[in-house]
mmCIF file of the N, C-alpha and C atoms, coordinates in Angstrom:
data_MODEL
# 
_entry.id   MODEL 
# 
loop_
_atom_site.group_PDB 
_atom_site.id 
_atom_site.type_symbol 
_atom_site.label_atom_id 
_atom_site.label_alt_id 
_atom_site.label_comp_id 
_atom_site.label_asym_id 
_atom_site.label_entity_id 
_atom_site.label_seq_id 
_atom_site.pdbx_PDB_ins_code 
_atom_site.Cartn_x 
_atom_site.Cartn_y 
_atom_site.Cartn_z 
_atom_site.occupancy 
_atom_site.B_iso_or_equiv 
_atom_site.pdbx_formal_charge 
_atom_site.auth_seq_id 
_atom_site.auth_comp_id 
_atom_site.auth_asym_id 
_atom_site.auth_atom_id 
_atom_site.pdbx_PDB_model_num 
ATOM 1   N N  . UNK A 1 1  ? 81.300  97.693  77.556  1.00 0.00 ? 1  UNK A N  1 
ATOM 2   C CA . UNK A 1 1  ? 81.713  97.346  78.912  1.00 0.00 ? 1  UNK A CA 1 
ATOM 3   C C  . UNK A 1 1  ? 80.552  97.462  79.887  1.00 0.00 ? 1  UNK A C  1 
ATOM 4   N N  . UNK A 1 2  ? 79.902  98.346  79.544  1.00 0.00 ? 2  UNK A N  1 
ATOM 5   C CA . UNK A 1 2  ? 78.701  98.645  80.437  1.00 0.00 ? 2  UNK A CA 1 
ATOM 6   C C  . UNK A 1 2  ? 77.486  97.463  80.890  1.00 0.00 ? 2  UNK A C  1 
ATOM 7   N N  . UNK A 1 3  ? 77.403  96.543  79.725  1.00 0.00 ? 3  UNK A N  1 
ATOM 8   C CA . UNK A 1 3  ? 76.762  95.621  79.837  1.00 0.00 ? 3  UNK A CA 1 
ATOM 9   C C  . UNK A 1 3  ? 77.375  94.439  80.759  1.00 0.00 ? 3  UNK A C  1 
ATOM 10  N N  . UNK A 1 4  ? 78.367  94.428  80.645  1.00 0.00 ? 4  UNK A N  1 
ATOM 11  C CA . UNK A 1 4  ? 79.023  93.206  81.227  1.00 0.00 ? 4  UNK A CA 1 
ATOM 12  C C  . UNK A 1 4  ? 79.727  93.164  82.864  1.00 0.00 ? 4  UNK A C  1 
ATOM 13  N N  . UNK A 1 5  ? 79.257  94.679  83.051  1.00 0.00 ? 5  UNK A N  1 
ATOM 14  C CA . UNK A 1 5  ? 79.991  95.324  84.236  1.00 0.00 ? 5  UNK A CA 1 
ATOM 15  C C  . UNK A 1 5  ? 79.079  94.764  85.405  1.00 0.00 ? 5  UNK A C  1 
ATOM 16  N N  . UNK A 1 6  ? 78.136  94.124  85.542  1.00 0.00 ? 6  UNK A N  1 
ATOM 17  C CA . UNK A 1 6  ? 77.547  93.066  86.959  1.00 0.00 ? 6  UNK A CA 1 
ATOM 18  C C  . UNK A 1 6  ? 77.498  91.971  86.960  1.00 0.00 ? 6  UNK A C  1 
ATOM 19  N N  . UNK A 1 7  ? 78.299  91.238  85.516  1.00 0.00 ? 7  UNK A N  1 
ATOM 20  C CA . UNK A 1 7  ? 78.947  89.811  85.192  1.00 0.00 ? 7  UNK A CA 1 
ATOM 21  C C  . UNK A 1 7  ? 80.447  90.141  85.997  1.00 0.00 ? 7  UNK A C  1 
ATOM 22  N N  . UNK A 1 8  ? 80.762  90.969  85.495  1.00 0.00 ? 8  UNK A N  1 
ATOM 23  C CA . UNK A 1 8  ? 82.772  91.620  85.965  1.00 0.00 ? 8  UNK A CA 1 
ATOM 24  C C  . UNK A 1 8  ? 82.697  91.838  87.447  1.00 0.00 ? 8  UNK A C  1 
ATOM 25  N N  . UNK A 1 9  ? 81.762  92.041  88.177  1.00 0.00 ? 9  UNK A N  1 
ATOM 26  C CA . UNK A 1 9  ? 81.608  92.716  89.537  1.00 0.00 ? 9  UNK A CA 1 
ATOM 27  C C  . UNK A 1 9  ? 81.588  91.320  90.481  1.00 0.00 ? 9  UNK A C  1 
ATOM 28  N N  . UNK A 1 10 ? 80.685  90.307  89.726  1.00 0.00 ? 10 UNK A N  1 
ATOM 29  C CA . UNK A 1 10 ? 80.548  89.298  90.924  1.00 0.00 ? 10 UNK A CA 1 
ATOM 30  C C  . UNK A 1 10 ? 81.100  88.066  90.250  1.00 0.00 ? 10 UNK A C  1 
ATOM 31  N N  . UNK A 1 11 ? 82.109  87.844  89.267  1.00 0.00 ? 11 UNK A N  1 
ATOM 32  C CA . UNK A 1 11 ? 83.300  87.060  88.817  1.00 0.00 ? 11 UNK A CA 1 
ATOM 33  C C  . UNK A 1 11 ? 84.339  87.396  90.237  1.00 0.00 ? 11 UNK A C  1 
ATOM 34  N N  . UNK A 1 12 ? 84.475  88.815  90.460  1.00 0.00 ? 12 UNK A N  1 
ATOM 35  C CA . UNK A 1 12 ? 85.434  89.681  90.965  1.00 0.00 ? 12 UNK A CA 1 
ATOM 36  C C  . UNK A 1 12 ? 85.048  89.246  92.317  1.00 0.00 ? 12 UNK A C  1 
ATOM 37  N N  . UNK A 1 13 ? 84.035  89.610  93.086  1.00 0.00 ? 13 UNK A N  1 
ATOM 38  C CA . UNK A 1 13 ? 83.598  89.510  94.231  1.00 0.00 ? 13 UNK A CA 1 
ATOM 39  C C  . UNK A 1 13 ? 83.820  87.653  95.144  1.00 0.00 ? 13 UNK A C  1 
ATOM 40  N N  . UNK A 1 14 ? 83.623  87.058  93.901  1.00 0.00 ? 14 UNK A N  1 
ATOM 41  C CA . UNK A 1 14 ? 83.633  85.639  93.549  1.00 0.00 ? 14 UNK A CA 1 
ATOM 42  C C  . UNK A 1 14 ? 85.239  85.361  93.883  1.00 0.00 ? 14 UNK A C  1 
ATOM 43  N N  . UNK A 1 15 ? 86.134  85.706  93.448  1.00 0.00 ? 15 UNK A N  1 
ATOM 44  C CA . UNK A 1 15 ? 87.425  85.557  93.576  1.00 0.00 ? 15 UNK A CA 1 
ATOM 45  C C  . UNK A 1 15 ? 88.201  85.970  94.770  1.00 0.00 ? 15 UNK A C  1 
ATOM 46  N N  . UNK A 1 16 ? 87.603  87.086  94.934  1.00 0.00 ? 16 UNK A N  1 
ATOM 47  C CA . UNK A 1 16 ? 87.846  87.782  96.264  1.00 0.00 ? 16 UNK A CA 1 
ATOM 48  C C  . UNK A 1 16 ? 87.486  86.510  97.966  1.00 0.00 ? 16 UNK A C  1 
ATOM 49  N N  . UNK A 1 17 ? 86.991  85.564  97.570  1.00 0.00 ? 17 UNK A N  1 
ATOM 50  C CA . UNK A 1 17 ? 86.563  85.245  98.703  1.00 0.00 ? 17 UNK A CA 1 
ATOM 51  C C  . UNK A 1 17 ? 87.614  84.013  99.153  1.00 0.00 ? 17 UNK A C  1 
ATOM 52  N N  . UNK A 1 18 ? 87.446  83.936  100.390 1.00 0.00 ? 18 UNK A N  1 
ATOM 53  C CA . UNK A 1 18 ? 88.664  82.373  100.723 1.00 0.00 ? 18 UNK A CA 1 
ATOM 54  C C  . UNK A 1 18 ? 88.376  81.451  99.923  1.00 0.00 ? 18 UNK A C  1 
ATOM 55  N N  . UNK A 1 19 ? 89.536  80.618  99.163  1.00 0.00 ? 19 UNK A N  1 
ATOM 56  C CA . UNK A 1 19 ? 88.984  79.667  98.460  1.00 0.00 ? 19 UNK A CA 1 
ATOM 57  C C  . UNK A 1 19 ? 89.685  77.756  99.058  1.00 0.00 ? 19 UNK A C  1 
ATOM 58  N N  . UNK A 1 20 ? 89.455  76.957  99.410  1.00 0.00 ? 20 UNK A N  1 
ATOM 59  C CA . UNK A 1 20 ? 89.877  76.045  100.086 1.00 0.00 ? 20 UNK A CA 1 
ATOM 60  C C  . UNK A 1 20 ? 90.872  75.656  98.665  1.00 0.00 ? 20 UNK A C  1 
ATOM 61  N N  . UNK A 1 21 ? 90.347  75.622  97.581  1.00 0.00 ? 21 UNK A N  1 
ATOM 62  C CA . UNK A 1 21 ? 91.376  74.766  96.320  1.00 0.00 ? 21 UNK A CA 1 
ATOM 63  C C  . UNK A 1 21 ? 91.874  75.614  95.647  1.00 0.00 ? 21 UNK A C  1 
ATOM 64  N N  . UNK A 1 22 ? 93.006  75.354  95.012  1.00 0.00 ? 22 UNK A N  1 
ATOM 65  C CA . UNK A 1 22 ? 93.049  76.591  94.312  1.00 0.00 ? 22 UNK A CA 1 
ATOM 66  C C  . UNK A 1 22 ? 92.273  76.495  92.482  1.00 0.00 ? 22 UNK A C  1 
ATOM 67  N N  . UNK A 1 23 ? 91.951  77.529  91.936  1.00 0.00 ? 23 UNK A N  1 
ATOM 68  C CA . UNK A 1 23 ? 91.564  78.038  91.225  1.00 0.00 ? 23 UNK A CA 1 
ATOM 69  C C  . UNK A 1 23 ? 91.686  77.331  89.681  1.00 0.00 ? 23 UNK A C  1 
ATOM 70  N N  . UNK A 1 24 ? 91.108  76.339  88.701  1.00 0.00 ? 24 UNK A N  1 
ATOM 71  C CA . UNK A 1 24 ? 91.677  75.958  87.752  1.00 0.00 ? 24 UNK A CA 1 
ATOM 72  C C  . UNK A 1 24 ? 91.581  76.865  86.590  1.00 0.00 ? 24 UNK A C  1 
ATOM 73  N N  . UNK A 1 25 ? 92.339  77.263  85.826  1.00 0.00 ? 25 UNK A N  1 
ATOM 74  C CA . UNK A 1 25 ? 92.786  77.956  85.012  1.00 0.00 ? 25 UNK A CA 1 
ATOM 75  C C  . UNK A 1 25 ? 92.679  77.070  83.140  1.00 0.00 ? 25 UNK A C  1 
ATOM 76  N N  . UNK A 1 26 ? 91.537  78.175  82.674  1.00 0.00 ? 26 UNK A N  1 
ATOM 77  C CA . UNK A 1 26 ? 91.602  77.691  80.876  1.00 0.00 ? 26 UNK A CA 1 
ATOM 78  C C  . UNK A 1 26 ? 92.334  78.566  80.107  1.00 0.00 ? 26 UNK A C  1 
ATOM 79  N N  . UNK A 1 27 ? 92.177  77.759  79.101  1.00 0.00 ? 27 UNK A N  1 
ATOM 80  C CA . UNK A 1 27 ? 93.011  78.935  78.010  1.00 0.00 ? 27 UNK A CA 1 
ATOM 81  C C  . UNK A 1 27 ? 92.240  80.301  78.279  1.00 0.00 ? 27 UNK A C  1 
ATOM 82  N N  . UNK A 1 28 ? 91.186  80.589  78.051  1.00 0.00 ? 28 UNK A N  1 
ATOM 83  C CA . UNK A 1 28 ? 90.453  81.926  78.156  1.00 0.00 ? 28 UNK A CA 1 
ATOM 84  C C  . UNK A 1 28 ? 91.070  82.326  79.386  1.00 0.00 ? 28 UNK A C  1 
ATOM 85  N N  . UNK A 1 29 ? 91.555  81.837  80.601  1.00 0.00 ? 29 UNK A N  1 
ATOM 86  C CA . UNK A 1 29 ? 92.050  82.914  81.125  1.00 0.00 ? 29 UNK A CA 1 
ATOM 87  C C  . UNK A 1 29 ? 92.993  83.240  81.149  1.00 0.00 ? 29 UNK A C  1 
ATOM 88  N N  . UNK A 1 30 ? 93.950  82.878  79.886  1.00 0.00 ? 30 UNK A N  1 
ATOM 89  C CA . UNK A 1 30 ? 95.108  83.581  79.492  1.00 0.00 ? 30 UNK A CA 1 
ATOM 90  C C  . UNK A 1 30 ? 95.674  85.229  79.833  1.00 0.00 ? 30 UNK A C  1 
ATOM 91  N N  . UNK A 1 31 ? 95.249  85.981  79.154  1.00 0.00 ? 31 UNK A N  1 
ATOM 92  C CA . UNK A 1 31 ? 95.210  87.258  78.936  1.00 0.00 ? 31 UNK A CA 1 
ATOM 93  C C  . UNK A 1 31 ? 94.896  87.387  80.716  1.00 0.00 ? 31 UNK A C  1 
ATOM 94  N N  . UNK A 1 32 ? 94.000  87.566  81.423  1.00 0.00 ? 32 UNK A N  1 
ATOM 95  C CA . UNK A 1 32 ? 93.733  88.023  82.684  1.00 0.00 ? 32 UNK A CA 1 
ATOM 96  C C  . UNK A 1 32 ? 95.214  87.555  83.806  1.00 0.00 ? 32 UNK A C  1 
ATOM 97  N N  . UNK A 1 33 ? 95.654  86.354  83.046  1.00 0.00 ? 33 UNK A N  1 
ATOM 98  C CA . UNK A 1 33 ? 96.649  85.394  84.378  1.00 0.00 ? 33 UNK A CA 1 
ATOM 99  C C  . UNK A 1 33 ? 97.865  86.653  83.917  1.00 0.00 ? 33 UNK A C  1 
ATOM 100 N N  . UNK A 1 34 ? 98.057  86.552  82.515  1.00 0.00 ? 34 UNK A N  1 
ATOM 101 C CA . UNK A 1 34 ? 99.444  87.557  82.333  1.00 0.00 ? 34 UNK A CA 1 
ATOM 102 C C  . UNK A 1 34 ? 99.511  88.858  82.889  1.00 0.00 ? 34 UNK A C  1 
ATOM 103 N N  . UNK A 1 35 ? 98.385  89.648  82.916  1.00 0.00 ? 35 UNK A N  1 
ATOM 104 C CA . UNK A 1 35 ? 98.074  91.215  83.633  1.00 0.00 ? 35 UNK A CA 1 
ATOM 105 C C  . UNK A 1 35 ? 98.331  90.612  84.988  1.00 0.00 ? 35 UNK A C  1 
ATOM 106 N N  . UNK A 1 36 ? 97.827  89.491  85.797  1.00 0.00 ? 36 UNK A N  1 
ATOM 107 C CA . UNK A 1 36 ? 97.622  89.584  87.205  1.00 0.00 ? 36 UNK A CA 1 
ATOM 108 C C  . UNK A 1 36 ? 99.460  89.681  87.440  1.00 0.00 ? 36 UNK A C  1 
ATOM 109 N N  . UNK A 1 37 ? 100.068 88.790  86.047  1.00 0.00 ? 37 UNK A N  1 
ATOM 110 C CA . UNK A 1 37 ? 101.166 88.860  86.515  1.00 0.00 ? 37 UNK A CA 1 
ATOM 111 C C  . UNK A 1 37 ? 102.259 90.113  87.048  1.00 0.00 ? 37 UNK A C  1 
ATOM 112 N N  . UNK A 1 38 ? 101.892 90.687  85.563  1.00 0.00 ? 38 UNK A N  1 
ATOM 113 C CA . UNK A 1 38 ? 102.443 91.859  85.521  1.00 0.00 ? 38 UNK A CA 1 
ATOM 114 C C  . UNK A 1 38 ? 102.067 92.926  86.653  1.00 0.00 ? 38 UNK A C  1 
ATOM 115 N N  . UNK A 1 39 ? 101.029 93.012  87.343  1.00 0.00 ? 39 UNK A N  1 
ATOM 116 C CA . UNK A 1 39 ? 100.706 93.948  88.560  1.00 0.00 ? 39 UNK A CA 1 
ATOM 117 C C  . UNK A 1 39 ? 101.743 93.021  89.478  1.00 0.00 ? 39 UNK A C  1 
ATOM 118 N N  . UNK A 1 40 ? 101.349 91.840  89.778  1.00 0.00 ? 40 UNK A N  1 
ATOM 119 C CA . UNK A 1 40 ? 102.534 91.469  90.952  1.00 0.00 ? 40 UNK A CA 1 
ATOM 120 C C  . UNK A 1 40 ? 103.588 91.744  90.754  1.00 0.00 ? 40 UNK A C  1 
ATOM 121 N N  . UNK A 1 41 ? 104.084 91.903  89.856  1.00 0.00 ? 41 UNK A N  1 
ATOM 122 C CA . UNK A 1 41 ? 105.342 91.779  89.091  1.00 0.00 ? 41 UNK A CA 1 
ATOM 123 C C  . UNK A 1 41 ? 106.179 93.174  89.597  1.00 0.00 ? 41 UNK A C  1 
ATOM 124 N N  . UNK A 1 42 ? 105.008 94.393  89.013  1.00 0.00 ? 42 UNK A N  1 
ATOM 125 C CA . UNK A 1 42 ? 105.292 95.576  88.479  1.00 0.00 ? 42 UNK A CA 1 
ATOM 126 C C  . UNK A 1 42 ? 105.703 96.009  90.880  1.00 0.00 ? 42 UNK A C  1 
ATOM 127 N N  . UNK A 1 43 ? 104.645 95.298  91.516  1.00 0.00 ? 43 UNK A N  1 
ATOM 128 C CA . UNK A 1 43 ? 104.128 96.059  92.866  1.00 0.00 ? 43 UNK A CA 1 
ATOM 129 C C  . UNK A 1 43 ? 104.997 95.787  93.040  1.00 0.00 ? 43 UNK A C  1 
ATOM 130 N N  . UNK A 1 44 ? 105.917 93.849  93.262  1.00 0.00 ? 44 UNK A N  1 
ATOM 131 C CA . UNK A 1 44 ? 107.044 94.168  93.998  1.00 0.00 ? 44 UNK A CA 1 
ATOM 132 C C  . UNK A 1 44 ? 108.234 94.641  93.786  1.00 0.00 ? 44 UNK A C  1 
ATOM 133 N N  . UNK A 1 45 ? 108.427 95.032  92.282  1.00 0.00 ? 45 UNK A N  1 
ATOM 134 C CA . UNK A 1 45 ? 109.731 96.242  92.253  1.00 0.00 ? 45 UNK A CA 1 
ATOM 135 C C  . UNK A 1 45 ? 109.382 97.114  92.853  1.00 0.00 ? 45 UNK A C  1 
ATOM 136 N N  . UNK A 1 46 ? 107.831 97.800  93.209  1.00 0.00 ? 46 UNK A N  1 
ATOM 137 C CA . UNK A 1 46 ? 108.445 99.061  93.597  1.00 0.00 ? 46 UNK A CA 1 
ATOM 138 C C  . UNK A 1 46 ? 108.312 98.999  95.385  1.00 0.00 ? 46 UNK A C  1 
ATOM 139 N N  . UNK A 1 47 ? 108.228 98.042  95.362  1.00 0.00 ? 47 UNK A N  1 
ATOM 140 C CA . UNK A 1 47 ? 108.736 97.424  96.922  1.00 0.00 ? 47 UNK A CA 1 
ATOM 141 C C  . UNK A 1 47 ? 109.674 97.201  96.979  1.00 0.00 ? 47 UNK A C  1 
ATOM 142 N N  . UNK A 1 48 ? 111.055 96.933  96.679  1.00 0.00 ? 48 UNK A N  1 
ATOM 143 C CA . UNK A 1 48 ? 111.860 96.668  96.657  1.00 0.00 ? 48 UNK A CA 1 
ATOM 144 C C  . UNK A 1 48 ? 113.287 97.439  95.762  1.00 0.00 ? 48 UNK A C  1 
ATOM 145 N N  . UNK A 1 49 ? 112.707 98.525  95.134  1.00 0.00 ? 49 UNK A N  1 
ATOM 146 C CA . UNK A 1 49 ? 113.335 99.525  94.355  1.00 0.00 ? 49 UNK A CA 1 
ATOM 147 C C  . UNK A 1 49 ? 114.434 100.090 95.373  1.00 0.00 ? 49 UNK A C  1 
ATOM 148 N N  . UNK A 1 50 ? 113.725 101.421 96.362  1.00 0.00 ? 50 UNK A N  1 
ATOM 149 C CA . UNK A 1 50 ? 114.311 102.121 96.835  1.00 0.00 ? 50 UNK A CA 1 
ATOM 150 C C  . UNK A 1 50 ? 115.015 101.690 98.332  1.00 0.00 ? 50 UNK A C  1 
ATOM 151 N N  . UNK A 1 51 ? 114.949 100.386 98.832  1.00 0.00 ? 51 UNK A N  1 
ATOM 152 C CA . UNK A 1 51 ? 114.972 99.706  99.923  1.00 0.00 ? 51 UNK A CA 1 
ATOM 153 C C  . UNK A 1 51 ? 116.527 100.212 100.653 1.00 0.00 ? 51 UNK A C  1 
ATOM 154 N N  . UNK A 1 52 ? 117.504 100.266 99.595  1.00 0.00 ? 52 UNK A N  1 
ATOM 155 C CA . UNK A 1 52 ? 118.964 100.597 99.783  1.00 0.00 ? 52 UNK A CA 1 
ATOM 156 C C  . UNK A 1 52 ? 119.183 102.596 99.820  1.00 0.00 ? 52 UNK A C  1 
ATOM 157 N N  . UNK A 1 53 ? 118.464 102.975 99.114  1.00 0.00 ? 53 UNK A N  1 
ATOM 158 C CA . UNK A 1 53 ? 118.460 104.179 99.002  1.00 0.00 ? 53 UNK A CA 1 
ATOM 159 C C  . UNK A 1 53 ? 118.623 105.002 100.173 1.00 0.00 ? 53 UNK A C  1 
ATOM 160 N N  . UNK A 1 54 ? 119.401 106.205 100.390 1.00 0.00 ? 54 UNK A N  1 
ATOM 161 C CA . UNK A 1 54 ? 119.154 106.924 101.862 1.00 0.00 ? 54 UNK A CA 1 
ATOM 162 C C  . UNK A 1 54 ? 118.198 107.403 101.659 1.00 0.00 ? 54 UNK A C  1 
ATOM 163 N N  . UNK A 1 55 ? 117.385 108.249 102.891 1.00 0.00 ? 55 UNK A N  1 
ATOM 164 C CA . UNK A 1 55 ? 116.303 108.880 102.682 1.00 0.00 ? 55 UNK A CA 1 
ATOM 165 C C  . UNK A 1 55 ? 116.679 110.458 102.554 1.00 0.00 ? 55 UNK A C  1 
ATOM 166 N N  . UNK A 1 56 ? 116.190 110.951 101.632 1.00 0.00 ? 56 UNK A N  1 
ATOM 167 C CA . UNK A 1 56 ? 116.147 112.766 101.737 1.00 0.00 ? 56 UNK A CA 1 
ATOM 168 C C  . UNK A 1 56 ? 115.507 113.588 102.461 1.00 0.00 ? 56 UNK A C  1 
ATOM 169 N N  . UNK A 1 57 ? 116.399 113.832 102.854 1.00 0.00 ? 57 UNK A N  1 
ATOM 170 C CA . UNK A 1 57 ? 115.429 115.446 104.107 1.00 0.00 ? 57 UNK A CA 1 
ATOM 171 C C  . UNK A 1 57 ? 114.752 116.289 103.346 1.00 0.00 ? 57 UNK A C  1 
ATOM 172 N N  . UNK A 1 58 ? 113.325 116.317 103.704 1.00 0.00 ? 58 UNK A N  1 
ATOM 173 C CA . UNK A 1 58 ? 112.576 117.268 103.215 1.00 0.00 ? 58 UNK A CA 1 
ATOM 174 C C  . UNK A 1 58 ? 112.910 118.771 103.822 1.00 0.00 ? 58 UNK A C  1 
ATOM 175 N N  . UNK A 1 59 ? 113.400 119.275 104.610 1.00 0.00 ? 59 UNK A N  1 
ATOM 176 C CA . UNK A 1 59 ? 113.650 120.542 105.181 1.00 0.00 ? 59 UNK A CA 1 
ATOM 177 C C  . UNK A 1 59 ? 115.275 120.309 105.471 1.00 0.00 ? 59 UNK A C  1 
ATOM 178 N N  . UNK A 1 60 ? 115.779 121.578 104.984 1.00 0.00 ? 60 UNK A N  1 
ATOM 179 C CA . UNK A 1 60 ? 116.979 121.786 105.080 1.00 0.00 ? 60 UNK A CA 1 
ATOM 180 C C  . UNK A 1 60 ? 117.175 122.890 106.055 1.00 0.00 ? 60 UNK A C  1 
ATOM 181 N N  . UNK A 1 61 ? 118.228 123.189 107.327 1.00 0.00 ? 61 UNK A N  1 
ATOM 182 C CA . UNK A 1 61 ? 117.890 123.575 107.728 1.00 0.00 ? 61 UNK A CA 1 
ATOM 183 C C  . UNK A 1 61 ? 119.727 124.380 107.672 1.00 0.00 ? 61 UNK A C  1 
ATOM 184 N N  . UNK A 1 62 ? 118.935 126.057 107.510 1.00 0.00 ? 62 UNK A N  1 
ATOM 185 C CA . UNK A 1 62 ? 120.538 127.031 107.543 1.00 0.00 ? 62 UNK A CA 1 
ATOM 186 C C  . UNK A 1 62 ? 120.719 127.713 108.475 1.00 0.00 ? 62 UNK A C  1 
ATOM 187 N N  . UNK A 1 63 ? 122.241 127.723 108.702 1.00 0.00 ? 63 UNK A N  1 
ATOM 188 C CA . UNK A 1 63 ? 122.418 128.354 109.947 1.00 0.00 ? 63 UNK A CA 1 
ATOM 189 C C  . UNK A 1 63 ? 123.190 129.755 109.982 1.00 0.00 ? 63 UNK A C  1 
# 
């Protein structure tokens, strides 16, 4: 990994930037499109998990 880690940095940096078109996609970037999925995937359940839930009082207070 070590070697490839300032190829990985400015692929990354590269992507990161406004892009006017969008992005064409090869087989090789299979594997990367399914992870990106799964993080979106995974973030907005937990955005949307506890939304209904009441909230718990951290301090209880006795009288």
């Amino acid at each position: 990994f070590a070697e490839d880690k300032a190829i990985l940095e400015a692929v990354h940096q590269e992507e990161q930037r406004p892009q006017k078109r969008k992005p064409i996609r090869i087989a090789i970037d299979k594997a990367p499109n399914v992870y990106r999925k799964r993080i979106r995937d995974t973030i907005e359940a937990e955005a949307t998990d506890d939304l209904g839930d009441p909230i718990s009082p951290v301090f209880v207070q006795h009288d």
